[in-house]
N, C-alpha and C positions, 0 to 999 in steps of 0.2 A: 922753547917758548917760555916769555918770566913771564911769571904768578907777582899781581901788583898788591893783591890779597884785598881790593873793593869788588863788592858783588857784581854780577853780572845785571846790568836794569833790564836787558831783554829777559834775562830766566827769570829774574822777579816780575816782570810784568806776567810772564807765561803762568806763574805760580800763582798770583794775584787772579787771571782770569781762569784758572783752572778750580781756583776754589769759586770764585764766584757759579762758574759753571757746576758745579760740584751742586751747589747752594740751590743755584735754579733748579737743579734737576731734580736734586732733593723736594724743592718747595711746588713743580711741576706735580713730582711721584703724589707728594702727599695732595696735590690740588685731584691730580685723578683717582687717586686712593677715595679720597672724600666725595669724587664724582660718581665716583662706582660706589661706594656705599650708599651717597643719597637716591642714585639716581635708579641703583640696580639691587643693590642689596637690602636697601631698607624702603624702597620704593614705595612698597602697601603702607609704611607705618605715614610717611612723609605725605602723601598722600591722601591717606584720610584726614592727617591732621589739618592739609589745605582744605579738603571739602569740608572740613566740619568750619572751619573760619569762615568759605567764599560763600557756601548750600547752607542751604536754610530749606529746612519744609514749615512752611506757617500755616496756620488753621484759618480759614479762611469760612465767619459767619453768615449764617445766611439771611434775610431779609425775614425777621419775622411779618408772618399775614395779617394783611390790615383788617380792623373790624369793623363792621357799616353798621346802622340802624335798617330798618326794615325801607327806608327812602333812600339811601343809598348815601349818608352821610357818614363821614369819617370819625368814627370813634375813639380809633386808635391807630396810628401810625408808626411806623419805624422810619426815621431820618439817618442820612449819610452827617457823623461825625470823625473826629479823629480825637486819638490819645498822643500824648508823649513820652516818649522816652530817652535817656541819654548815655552817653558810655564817662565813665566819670574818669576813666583812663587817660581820654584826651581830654580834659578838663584841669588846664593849667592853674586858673587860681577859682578853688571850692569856693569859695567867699563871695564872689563875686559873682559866680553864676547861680549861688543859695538867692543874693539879693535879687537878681533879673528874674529868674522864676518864681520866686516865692513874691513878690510884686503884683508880679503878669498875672499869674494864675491864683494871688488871691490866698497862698498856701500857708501854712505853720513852717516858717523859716529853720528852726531849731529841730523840725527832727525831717526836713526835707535832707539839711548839711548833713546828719547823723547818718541817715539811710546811705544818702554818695561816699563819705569819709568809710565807712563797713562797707560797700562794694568795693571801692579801689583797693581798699587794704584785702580785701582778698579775692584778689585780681579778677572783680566781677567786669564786666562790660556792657553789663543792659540792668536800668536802673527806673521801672515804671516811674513817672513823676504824675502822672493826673490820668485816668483816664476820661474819656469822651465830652474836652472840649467844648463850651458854646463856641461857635463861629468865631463869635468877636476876637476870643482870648487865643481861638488859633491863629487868626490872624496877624496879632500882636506879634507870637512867638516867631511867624516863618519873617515877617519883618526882618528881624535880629540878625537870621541868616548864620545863625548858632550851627557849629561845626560838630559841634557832640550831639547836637537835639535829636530824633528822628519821629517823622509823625507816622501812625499807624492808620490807616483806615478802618473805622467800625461803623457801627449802626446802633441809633439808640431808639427809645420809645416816646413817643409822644401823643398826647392827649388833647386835642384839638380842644373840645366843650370844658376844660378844668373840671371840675370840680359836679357837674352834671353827667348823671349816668357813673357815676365813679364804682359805685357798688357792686355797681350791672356789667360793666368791665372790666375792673379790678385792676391789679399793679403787678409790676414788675420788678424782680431783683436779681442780682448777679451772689454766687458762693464768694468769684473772687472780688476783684476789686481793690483801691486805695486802700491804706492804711485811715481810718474814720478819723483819724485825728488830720489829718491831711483837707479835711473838707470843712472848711471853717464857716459856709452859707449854703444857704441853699442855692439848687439850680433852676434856670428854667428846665432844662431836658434829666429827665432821670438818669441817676452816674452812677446806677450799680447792676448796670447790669440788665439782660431780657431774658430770663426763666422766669415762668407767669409765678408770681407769690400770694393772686387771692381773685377771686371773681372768675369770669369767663376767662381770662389771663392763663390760669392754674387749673380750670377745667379743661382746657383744653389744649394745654401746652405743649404736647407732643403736637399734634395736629398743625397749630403757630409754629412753631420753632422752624420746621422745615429739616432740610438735612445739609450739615457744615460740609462745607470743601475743602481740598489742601490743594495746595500750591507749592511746588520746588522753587525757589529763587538762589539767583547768583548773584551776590555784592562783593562790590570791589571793597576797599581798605575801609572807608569811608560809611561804610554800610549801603551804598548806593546801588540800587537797584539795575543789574546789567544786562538778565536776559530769565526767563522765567518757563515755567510751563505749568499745567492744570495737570492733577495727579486725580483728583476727584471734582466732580464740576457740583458747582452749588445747588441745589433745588430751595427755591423761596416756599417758605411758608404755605399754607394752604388760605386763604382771604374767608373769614364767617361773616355772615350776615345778622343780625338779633331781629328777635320779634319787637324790641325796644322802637317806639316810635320818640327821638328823638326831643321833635316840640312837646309832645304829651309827657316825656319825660322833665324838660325845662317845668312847665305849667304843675306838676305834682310837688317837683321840690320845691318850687318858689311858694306854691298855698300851706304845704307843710310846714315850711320855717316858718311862715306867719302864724298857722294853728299853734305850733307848740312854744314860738315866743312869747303869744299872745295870755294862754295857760300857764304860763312857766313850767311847763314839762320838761320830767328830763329827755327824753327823746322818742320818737314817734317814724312810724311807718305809714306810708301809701301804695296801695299796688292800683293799675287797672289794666283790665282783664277782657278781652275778647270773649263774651260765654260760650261759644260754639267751637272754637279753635282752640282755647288754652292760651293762645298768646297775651302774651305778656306785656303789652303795651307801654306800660312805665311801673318802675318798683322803684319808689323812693326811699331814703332815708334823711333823717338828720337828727342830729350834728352828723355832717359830711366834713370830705376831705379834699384835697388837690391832689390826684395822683401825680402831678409834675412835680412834685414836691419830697423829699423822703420827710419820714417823720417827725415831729419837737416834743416836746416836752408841754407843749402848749397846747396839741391837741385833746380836745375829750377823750375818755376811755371808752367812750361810744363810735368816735366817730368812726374807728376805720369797721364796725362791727356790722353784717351782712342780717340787720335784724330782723327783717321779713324775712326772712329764711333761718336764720338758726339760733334766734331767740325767741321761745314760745312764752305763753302768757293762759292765764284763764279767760276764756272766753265772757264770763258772766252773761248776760240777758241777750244777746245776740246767737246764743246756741240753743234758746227757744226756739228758733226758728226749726231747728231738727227736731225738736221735742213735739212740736207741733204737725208737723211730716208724719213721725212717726203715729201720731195719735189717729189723722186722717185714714191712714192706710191701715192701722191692725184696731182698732174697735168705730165704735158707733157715733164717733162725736163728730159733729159739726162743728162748721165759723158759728153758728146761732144755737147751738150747743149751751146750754146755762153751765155757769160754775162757781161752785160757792164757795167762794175764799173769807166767808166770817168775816168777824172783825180786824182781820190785819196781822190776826197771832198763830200760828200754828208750832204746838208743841207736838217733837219728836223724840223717839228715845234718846237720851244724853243732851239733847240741844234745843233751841225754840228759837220758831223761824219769825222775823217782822218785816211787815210789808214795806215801801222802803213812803210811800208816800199814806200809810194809815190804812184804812179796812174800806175793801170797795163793794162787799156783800154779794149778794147773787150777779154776777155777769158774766156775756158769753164768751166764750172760746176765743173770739176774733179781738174784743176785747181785754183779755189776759194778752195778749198779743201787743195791743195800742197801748196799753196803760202799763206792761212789762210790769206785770203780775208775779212776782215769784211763788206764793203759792196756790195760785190760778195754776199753776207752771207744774208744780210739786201734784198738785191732783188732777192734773191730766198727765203724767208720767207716772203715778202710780193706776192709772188706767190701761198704760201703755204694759205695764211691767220690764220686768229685770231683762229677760231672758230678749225682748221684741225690743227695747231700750238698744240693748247694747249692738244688738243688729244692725239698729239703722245708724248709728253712732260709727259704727265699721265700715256700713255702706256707701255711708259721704268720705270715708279716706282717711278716719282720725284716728292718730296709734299708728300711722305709716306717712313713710316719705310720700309725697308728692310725685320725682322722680325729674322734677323741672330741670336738674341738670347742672343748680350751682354747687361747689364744694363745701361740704359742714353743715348741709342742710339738716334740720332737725323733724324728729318724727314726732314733738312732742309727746305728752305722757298721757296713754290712756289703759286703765290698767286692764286687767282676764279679768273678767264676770266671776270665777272663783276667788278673786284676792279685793272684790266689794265688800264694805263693811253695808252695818244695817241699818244707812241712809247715804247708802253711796247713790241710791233709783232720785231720791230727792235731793241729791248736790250735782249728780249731773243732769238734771233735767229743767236745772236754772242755771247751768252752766260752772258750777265749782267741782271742786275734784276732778280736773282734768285740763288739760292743758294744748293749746294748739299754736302755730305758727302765723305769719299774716298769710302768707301763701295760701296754708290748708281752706283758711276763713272764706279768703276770697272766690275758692273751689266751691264752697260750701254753698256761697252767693250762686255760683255760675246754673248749679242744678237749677234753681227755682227759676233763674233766666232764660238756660237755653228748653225748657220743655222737661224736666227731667232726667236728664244724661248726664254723666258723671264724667268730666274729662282730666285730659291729663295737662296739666301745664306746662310751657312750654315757652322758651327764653332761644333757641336756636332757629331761625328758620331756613337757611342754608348753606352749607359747606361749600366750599368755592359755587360752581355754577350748580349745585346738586341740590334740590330744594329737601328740606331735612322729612322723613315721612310722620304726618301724624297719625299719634296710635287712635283707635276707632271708641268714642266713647262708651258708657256703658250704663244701659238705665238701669235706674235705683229707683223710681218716683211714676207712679202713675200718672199720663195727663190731666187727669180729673187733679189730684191731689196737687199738681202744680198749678193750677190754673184756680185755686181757692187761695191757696198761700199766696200766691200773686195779691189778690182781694185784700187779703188779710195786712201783706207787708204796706201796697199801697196805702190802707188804713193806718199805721202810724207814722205813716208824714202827714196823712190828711187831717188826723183827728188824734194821733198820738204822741209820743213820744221825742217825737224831731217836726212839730205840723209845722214851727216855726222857723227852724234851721235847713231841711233837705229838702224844701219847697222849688222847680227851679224855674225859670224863666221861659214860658211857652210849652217848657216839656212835662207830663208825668212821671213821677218817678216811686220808688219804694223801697223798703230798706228795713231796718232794725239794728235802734239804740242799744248798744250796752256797756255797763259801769261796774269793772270788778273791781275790789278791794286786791291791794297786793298783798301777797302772802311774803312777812320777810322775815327771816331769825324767828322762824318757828309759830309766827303769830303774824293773824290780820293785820295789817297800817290803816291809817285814818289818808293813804294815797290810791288812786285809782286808775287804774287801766282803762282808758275811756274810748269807745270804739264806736263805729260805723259802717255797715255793711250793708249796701242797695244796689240798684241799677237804674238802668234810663233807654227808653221810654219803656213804660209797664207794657202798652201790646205789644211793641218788638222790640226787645232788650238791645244792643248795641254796644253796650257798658257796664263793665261792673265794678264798682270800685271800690274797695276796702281801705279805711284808715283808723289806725290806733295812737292814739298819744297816751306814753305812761310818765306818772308820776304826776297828774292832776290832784289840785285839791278842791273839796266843796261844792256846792251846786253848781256850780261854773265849769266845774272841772269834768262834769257826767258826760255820757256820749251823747244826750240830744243838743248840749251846750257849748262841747268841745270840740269831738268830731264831726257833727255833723255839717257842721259851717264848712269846714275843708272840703268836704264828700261834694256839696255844692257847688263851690267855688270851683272846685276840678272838673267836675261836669257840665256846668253851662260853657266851660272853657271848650274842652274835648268835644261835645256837642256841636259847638258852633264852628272849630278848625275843619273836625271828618265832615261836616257840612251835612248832617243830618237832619230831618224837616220836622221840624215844630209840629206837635201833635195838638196845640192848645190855639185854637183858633183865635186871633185876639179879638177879632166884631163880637163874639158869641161871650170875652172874657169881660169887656167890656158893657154890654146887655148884660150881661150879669150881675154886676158892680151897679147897676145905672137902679136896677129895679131893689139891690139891697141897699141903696144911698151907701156905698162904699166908696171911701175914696183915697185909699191906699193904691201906692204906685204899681203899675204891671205886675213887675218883677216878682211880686209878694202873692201874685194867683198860684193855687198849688198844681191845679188841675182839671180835665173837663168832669172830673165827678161832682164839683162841686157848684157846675152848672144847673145839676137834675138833681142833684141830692144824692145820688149814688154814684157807686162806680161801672163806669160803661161796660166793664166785665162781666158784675154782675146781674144786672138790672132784668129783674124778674125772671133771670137766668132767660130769658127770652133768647136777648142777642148773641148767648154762647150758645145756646141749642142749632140757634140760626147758624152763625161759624161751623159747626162739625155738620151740620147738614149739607151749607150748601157747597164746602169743600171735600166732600166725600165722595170717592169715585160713582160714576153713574152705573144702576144698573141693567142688565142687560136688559128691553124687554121682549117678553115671550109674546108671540102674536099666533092664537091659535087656528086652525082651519077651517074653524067654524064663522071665525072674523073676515075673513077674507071677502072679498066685495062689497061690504057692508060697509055704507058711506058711515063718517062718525059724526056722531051726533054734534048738532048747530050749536057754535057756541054762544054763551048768553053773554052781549056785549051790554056794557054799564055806560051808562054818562060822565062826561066828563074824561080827562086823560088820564093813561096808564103810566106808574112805576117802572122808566126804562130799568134794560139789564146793563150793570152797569159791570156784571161779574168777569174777571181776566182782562180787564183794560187798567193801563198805568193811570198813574194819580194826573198827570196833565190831559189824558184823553176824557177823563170824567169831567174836571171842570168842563172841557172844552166844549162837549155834551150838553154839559147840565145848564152853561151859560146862552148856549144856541137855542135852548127850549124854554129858558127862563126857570129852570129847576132850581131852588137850591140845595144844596148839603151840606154834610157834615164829614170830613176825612179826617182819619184814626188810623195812626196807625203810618206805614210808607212798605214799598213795594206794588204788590200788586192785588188787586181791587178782589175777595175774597166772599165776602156776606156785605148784604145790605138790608135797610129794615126802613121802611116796610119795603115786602118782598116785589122782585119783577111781577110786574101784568098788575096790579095791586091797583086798583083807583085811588088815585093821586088827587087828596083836598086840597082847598085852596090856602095859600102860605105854609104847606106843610116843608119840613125838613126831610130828605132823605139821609138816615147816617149810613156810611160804605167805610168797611173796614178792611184795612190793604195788612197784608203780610206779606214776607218774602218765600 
């Protein structure tokens, strides 16, 4: 065989495929090497690193509970929003998705770029850009149809009435949240967040909050949501209801701003108060705030502040009213009680006291009262003494919370009977040295309203369907002793100290002025705390309303000239919405005006005392004697065995007609009555028909009046 000495091209091909084969088999070994490492040997590690990319557990909020007023209006709500977020990974040019969102949403461009440029650099992939969206600007975004963008579903808070009730509600805020330089305006919907931060919000924000859920989710590449399950299911909030009556709440703050614009105060309080229940009906403040709103720079340092409740004040002349309570109940003094307050001067150890309007010489009790006597005031508290003083002073609540249930409430300051100096009996018994809240005041009102019970206040009235329970009042005050102070307060609107301002429209009312000086940096100011504390109608209270504006100055600035116009103004309101019946007949207001050539418009009559010259309370104490008699249970009688057969003696019939009974029939059944027999009357009062004068079986003269006095 010759050897031509060129290669063989078959063995080179054979060689060529055997390496190639070589090559694959090699590159096969290593493909299943790597198969078996990913698939079998390192399985778990590969594995979680997928589920930590595709699974996701997301926290999943729960619907904070709505809050209602006591009519079933929406105070507070939580809305379906959404947040943004981006992966800045897949975000080819920073620049241009900095200008599209920072646009859209309104943002600070410059450190929106900064936040994405530090994520990608350290290979973050979720990049918060805003949370919780108004509507609009979501809109805007899902438009774009942005590949990086992703929207979250949340929940925010919202405030239906703005800026009404804000106190009484309070606001919401989140720990986490935007970077604040991120929020360049404000929003309509609150963007920080629902952990309650102040009002019923924060009182009760475990209860709102509800309990959070999780959620497992699978997303593809994209972060796109593929298939999901519930790991904890959400429970929504729990829904409260307030004692807050919503219109009466509108109607307090709209009279308030007027009162303290009109003063130029710096800021002022209104509560009204249910006396029998505690509730809370409307607590005003202003300056107020928008809770939609987060804070500026603009607002007062008043406004977001919860001042009927945890800003106290000295009561000055309006805590005679306890000073006088107590005089009634532990010594001998009467409303017609003489008291001699001199000249106007009373000198104490270290100090000397001046009457604020000159020397009013000998007058009674009821008048230290009307003319807000301070040392009329000083020597019937030094009649009371220390030790019986500070008794009743504890008895009405003062030097303790209230317990109403808003957060930071104050107990203001009333000191131990051992830490009085030796005219602390005569500072607090004109109301200095000592300090209370509007809440406490308006309690202090309620005693003399609802009969003497001592309640508790009260701002919740139920937890979802559970109505909240009220605690059982507790007397302080003897009915005798309330039913004088009634006489007495109604006497300074009639004849005192507000006769011109807390006067109201149809209705009786009563109350007491008072005007402290503020104590600041150590010393008196030439500024006043100027207050108002009464109710409405005097026989059956309905209402009680306290209002204080501070930072009055001058005659103008005092509580018959300040507050009491507000106290007014909210009452003929409140009166006429709960739809309560005029106790002031207008035929009888009108005859009355006719025979004193009066011709001052309605609105300006104070009351039917000023029909008879007195007050129908008191009038010859007749008609009160008449009340407890003839609402007193009946007794049994005893019929002895010696009566029995014995017809009863004939009785002696009079001329002319009898005095129907007009006793336990509603106020429409009487007229109804009275107009079918040609009777007339007088109705006092609402409810049901209780005392009349003159009495059933009574021979009835011709043109006489019967007056029937209704209670509930």
């Amino acid at each position: 065989m010759q050897y031509s000495g060129q290669p063989n091209p078959r063995a080179a091909a054979d060689i060529r495929l055997k390496a190639v084969a070589a090559v694959l088999l090699l590159w096969a070994a290593g493909i299943l090497y790597h198969l078996y490492d990913i698939q079998i040997k390192q399985h778990d590690h590969y594995a979680k690193v997928a589920r930590s990319q595709q699974e996701h557990d997301v926290k999943v909020p729960a619907p904070r509970g709505t809050i209602f007023d006591r009519n079933g209006q929406q105070m507070a709500v939580s809305v379906p929003v959404e947040s943004i977020a981006v992966d800045p990974r897949r975000i080819n040019n920073l620049n241009v998705a900095t200008e599209v969102l920072g646009n859209l949403l309104h943002l600070d461009k410059q450190v929106l770029h900064d936040r994405m440029v530090w994520a990608r650099d350290h290979h973050k992939g979720f990049v918060m850009v805003k949370r919780r969206m108004d509507p609009f600007e979501a809109k805007l975004v899902k438009d774009l149809h942005l590949e990086y963008a992703n929207f979250i579903p949340e929940s925010s808070r919202h405030y239906p009435n703005g800026a009404t009730g804000a106190h009484v509600v309070g606001t919401t805020c989140g720990k986490e949240g935007p970077d604040p330089k991120l929020l360049s305006r404000p929003h309509v919907i609150c963007a920080v967040g629902e952990e309650g931060a102040s009002g019923m919000e924060k009182a009760l924000d475990t209860v709102l909050r509800g309990q959070t859920g999780a959620e497992h989710q699978i997303q593809d590449v994209r972060h796109k949501g593929i298939d999901s399950r519930i790991d904890t299911a959400v429970r929504a909030g729990i829904p409260i209801t307030l004692t807050i009556d919503e219109r009466l709440q509108f109607i307090a703050e709209r009279e308030l701003k007027k009162g303290v614009e009109a003063k130029h105060a710096r800021y002022g309080t209104a509560i009204v108060m249910d006396p029998y229940t505690g509730d809370i009906l409307a607590l005003a403040n202003y300056p107020t705030f928008d809770p939609n709103k987060p804070p500026s720079d603009e607002d007062s340092k008043w406004s977001r502040f919860n001042l009927g409740i945890s800003v106290p004040f000295e009561p000055g002349s309006i805590f005679k009213v306890i000073t006088l309570s107590a005089a009634l109940e532990t010594t001998n003094l009467t409303p017609d009680s003489p008291i001699n307050t001199g000249n106007g001067v009373l000198s104490l150890p270290g100090r000397v006291v001046h009457e604020a309007h000159g020397g009013y010489g000998t007058i009674s009790m009821q008048q230290v009262l009307e003319k807000s006597s301070n040392i009329g005031a000083i020597k019937i508290g030094q009649r009371v003494g220390r030790e019986k003083m500070y008794e009743y002073v504890k008895r009405f609540g003062f030097g303790d919370k209230t317990g109403v249930g808003f957060p930071a409430e104050s107990r203001g300051l009333f000191r131990p009977l051992e830490k009085w100096g030796s005219t602390s009996l005569e500072s607090i018994s004109m109301g200095q040295e000592i300090s209370a809240t509007s809440v406490q005041l308006a309690r202090a009102a309620a005693v003399i309203a609802n009969g003497g019970m001592l309640v508790r206040p009260r701002i919740i009235l139920k937890r979802g369907d559970n109505a909240e329970p009220v605690e059982a009042p507790v007397r302080i005050l003897k009915p005798d002793t309330v039913m004088k102070m009634r006489i007495m307060m109604e006497g300074v609107v009639l004849r005192g100290t507000a006769r011109q301002t807390a006067r109201l429209d149809g209705y009786t009312s009563a109350g007491k002025t008072g005007t402290a000086q503020i104590f600041e940096n150590k010393h008196y100011t030439h500024l006043y705390n100027a207050s108002f504390m009464g109710f409405t109608p005097v026989t059956n209270p309905r209402l009680v309303i306290l209002v204080t504006l501070n930072g009055t100055e001058g005659n103008a600035g005092m509580g018959g000239a300040a507050a009491a116009p507000v106290f007014k103004e909210i009452a003929i309101e409140a009166l006429r919405m709960l739809d309560v019946r005029k106790d002031i007949p207008e035929d009888e207001i009108a005859a009355a005006r006719k025979a004193k050539n009066d011709t001052r418009p309605i609105f300006e009559e104070p009351s039917i005392a000023d029909l008879s010259g007195s007050n129908i309370m008191a009038e010859d104490s007749s008609l009160r004697e008449l009340l407890a008699e003839q609402t007193a249970p009946a007794q049994p009688v005893t019929v002895s065995i010696l009566d029995e057969g014995i017809p009863p003696a004939p009785v002696q019939r009079r001329s002319g007609p009898l005095v129907p009974d007009f006793r336990g029939k509603s106020m429409r059944d009487v007229v109804e009555l009275a107009s079918a027999d040609g009777i007339q009357v007088s109705l006092e009062g609402s409810g049901v028909a209780r005392a009349q004068l003159p009495r059933p079986g009574m021979p009835l003269r011709r043109g006489e009046r019967i007056r029937v006095v209704f209670t509930r």
